[in-house]
C-alpha positions in Angstrom: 35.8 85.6 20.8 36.5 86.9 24.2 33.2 87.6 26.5 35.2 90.5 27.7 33.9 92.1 24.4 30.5 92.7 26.3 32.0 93.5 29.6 31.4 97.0 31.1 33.9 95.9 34.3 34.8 99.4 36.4 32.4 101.3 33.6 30.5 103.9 34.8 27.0 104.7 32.8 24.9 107.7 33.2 20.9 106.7 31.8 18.7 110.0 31.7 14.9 109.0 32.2 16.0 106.0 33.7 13.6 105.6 37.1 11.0 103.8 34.6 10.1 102.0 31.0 13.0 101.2 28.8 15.4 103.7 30.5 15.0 101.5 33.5 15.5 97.9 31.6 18.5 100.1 30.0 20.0 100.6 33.4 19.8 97.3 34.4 20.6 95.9 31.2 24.2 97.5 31.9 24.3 96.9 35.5 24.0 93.2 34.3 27.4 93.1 33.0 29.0 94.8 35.2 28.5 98.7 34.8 27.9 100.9 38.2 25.0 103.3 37.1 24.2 106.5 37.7 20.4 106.9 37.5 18.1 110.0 36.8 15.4 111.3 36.6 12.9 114.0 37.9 10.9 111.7 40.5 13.4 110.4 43.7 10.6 108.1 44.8 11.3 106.2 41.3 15.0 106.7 41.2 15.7 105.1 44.2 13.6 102.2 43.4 15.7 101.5 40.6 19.0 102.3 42.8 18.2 99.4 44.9 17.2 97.2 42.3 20.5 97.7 40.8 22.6 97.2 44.1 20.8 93.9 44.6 22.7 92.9 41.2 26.0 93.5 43.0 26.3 97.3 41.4 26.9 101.0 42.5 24.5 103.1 42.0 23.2 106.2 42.8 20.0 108.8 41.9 20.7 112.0 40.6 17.2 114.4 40.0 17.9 117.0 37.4 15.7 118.7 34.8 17.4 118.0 30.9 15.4 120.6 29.2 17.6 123.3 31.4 20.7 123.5 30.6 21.8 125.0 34.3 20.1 121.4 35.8 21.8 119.3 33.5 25.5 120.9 34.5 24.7 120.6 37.8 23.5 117.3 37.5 26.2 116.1 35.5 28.4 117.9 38.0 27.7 115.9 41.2 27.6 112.6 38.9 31.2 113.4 38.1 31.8 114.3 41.6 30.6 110.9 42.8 32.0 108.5 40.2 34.7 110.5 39.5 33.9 110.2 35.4 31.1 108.6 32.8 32.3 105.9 30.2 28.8 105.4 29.0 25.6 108.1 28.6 22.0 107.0 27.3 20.2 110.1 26.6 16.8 108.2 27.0 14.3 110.6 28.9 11.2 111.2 26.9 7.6 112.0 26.7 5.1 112.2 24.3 1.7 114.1 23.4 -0.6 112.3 20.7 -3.2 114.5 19.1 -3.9 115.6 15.0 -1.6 118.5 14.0 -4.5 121.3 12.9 -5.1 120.7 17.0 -1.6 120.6 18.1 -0.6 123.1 21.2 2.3 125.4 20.5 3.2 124.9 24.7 3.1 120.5 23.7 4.9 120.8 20.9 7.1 123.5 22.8 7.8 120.9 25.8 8.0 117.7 23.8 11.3 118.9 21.7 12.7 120.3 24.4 12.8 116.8 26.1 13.5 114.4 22.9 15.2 116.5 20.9 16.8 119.7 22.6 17.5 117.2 26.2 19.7 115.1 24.2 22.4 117.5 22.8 22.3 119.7 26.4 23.6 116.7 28.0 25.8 115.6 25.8 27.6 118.9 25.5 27.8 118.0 29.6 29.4 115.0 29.4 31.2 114.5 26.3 34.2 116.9 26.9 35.7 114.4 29.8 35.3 111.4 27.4 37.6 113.3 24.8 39.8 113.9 27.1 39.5 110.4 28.1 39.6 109.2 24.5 37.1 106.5 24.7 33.5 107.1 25.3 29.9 106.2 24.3 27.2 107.9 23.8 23.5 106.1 23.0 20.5 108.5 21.7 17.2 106.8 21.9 15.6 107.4 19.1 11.8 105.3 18.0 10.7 103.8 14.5 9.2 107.2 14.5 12.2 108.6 13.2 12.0 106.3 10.5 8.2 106.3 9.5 5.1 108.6 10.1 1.7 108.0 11.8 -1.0 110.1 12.2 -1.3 112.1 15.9 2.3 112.0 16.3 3.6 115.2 14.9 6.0 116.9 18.0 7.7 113.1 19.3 8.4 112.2 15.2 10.0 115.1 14.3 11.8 114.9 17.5 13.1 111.4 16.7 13.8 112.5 13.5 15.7 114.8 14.8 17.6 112.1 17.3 18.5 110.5 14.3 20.5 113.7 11.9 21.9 114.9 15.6 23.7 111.2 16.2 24.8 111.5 12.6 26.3 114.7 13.4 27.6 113.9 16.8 29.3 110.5 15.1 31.2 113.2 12.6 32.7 115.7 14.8 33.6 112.8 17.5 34.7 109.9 15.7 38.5 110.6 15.7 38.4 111.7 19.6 37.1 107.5 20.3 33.9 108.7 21.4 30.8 106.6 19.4 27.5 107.9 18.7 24.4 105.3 18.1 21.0 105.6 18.2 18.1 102.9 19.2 15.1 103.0 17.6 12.6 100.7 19.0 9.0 100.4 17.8 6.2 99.9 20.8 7.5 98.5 24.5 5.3 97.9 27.4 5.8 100.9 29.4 4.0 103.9 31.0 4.4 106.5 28.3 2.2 104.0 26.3 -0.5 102.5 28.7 -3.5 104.4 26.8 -2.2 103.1 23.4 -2.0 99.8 24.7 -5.7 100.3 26.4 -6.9 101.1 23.2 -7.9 98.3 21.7 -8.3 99.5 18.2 -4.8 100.9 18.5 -3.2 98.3 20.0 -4.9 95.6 17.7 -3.5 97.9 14.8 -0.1 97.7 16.2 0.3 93.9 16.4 -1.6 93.7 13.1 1.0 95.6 11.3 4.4 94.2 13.1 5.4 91.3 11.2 6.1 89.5 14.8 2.3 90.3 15.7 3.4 91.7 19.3 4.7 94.5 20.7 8.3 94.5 22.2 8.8 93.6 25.9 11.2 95.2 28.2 14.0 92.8 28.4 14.3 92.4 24.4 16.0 95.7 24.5 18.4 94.5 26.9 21.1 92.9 24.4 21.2 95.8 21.9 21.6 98.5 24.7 24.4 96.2 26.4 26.4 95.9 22.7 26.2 99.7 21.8 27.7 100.1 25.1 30.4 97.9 25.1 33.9 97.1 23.5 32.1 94.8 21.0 30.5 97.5 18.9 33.9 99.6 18.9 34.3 100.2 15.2 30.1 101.1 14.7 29.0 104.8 15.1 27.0 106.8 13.5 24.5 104.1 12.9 20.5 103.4 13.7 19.6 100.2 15.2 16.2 99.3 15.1 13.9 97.1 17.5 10.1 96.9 15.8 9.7 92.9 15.3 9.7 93.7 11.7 8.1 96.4 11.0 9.9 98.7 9.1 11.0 95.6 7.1 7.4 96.2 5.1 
């Protein structure tokens, strides 16, 4: 077997929500092997933390700030991307948020705002980018999805049925692009160390809950994502699409 399987040589990526959490180990993840990466976000402060983080690995990069709930942001964004790298082998629609409360309590304006970022987000920029990997012939695209798509928990009602959602969209997206050699996956990982999860993880009844029901008995850590991310991405997983691949240390496994 050839290492070149996993090699994203002269590869451009685009990584939505990628200034922080797993977007960020994502971006570098690709970097790593040899990807130049164009990162985005909303917050430049962040972005061009990871921008340098990524040239110290030897990589292009550059920050792009765009909003991917509007659809006039994201074709500009994806505009001056294209004008800079001059096309994008590899998107990871990543960029998420979340708002955890019961559903008899749940805002119209949260529930509004959280689709429109993991849900709506992900098909806006797609419809951006795809075209010029069809043209291309070759292309990947990469939906991050959650466990959440695959189980329920209480307080959780907008981000699930978004993820849900992530997962009948890549199915659809893997249909309609399959023959054009553009691949559709989704990750799906269960609880990571990151930001959007700091008062989970603070809580101690919810975070002894967590490692009580993964199998592992921990929650994921930022670099375990790194080798799934890199083989979605890359020649090796050429003949997979369609598909969910799930990160939770066992938990769906129950």
């Amino acid at each position: 077997m050839s290492f070149e399987l996993f090699s994203l040589k002269e590869k451009i990526s685009m990584i939505t929500g990628s200034s922080k959490g797993l977007g960020r180990s994502a971006a570098l993840a690709l970097a790593k092997v040899g990807s130049d990466i164009a990162v985005c976000g909303r917050n430049q402060t962040d972005i061009d933390t990871v921008v340098l983080e990524i040239e110290a690995l030897g990589r292009n990069a550059s920050g792009f700030v765009f909003d991917v709930t509007q659809k006039e942001s994201v074709r500009q964004g994806v505009d001056a991307i294209m004008a800079h790298f001059g096309r994008i082998d590899i998107l990871l629609n990543n960029a998420g948020t979340n708002h955890r409360v019961p559903v008899l309590e749940y805002p119209e304006e949260q529930w509004d705002r959280i689709i429109a970022t993991n849900l709506k987000a992900y098909y806006l920029v797609a419809q951006a980018v795809v075209p010029q990997m069809i043209t291309r012939g070759y292309g990947k695209v990469i939906n991050m999805g959650s466990i959440l798509g695959h189980i329920g928990l209480p307080n959780q009602l907008a981000y699930a049925s978004a993820k849900g959602g992530v997962e009948q969209m890549t199915k659809v997206m893997a249909l309609e692009w399959a023959k054009s050699g553009v691949r559709v996956n989704t990750i799906a990982p269960t609880y990571f160390e990151t930001d959007m999860v700091s008062q989970i993880r603070n809580d101690k009844e919810r975070f002894a809950f967590i490692n009580d029901r993964t199998p592992m008995g921990r929650w994921g850590q930022l670099e375990e994502i790194e080798g799934v991310v890199i083989f979605l991405a890359t020649p090796a997983s050429d003949f997979i699409t369609g598909q969910s691949v799930i990160i939770d240390g066992g938990w769906t496994a129950w």
